[in-house]
N, C-alpha and C positions, 0 to 999 in steps of 0.2 A: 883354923880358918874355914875349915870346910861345915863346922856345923853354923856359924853363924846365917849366912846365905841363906842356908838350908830353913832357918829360923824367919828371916826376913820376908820368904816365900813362903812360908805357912801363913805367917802373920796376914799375908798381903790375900793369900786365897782364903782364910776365914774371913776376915774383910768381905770379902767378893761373896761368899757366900751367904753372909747374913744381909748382905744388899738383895741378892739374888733372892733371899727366903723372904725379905720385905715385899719385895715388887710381886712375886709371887703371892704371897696373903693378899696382899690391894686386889691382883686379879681375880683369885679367886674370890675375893668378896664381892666385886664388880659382875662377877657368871653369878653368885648367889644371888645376887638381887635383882640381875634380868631374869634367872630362872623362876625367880619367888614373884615378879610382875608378871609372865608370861602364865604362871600357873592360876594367878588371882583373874579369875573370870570374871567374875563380879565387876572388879575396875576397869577390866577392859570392856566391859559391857558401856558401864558410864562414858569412858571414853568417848567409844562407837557413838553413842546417844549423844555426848555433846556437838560433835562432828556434824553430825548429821542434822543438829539444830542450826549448826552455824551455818553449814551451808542450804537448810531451809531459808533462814534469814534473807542471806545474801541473796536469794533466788528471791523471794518474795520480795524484795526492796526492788531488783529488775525486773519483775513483773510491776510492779504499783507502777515504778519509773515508764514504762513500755505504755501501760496502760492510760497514764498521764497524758504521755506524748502522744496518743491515739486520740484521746477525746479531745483535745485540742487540736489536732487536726479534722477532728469531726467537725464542731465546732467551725471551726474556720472556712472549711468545705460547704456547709449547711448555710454559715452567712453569704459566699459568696453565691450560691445557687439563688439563694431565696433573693438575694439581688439584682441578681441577671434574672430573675422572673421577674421581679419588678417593672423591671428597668423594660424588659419585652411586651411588658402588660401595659404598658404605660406608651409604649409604642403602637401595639395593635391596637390600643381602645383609641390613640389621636386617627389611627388610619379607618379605622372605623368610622368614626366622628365625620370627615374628612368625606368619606364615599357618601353617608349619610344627608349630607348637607350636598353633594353632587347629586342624587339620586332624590333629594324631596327639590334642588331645583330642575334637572328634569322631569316629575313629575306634575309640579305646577305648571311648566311650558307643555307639557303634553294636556293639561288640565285645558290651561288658556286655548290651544291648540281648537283640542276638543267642542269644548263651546261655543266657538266661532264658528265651528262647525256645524253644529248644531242650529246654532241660531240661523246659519247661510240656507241651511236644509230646510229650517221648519220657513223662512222667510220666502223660498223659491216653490213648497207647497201650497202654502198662502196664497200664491199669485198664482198658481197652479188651478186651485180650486175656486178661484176668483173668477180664471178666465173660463172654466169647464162649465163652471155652476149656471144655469139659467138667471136671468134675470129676476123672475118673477119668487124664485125662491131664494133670491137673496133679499127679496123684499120681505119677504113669511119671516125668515132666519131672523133678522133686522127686527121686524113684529115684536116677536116672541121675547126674543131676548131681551127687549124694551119692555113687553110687558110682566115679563120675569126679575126686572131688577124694580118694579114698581108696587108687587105684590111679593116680596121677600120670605116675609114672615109667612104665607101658608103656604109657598114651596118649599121652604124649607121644613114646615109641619108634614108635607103629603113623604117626604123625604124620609125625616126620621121613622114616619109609620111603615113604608114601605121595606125600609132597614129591618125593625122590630118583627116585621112580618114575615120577611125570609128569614131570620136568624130565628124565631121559633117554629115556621116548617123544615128548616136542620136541623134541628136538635130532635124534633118528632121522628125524622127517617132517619135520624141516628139511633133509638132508642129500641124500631122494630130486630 
C-alpha cells in the first residue's frame, strides 16, 4: 500500500511539472519577444515617427479649428465696426447738414440785416450831403451829369483812353 500513493504523487507532481515547464516556455517566449522589439531600433523608431505624426495631426486640426474660429470672429467684429461707423457717419453728416442749414439761415438774416443797413447809412449820407452841399453846386452836379448821360459815347471814349493810358505808363515803370 505504501508504494501506490507514493506513485499517485509522482504521477501528480510530473503533472505539475510539465504544466510548470509549459507556462514557463509561454513566458519565456513572451521576454523573447519584448527583448527582441526592445532591441529592434529601427521599429521603434517608426513607431516614435508615427506617434508623433499623429499627434501633428491632432494639433494641426486644433489649430485650423482655432484659426477658424478667429477669423470668424474677425469677421464678425469688422462687420460690426464698419457699422457702427456707418451708422455714426450717417449721424454726424444729418448734424452737419442740420447746423449747416442753421448757419446759411443765420447768414442770410445777417445778409438782410447788413443791407438795410447799408442802404439806412448810404440814404442818411445822401441827405447828409444834400443838406451840406451849396445850392449852386448842386446845380453844376445836376448840369453835368445831364450832360454826361447825353453825350455817353465820348465819355465813355475819353474813359477807355485814359485806362489804356495808365495801364501803359505801368507797365513802363515796371519794366525800369
Amino acid at each position: 500500500m505504501n508504494q501506490q500513493p507514493h506513485r499517485d504523487k509522482t504521477a501528480a507532481d510530473l503533472g505539475e511539472l510539465r504544466d510548470q515547464a509549459e507556462r514557463t516556455r509561454d513566458e519565456l517566449g513572451r521576454t523573447v519577444e519584448a527583448l527582441a522589439a526592445k532591441a529592434d531600433v529601427k521599429a521603434q523608431a517608426g513607431e516614435k515617427v508615427a506617434e508623433a505624426r499623429e499627434k501633428a495631426a491632432v494639433a494641426t486640426g486644433k489649430a485650423k479649428e482655432k484659426a477658424a474660429q478667429s477669423a470668424g470672429l474677425v469677421k464678425e467684429k469688422t462687420a460690426q465696426t464698419a457699422d457702427l461707423a456707418r451708422e455714426k457717419a450717417a449721424v454726424a453728416s444729418e448734424k452737419a447738414k442740420e447746423k449747416a442749414v442753421v448757419a446759411g439761415d443765420l447768414v442770410k438774416e445777417k445778409a438782410v440785416q447788413s443791407a438795410d443797413l447799408v442802404r439806412e447809412k448810404a440814404a442818411q449820407t445822401a441827405d447828409l450831403v444834400q443838406e451840406k452841399t451849396p445850392d449852386p453846386v448842386l446845380e453844376k452836379a445836376g448840369a453835368v451829369a445831364e450832360k454826361a448821360k447825353a453825350n455817353r459815347t465820348p465819355l465813355l471814349a475819353g474813359a477807355a483812353a485814359l485806362a489804356a493810358f495808365l495801364l501803359l505808363r505801368r507797365a513802363r515803370r515796371g519794366r525800369r
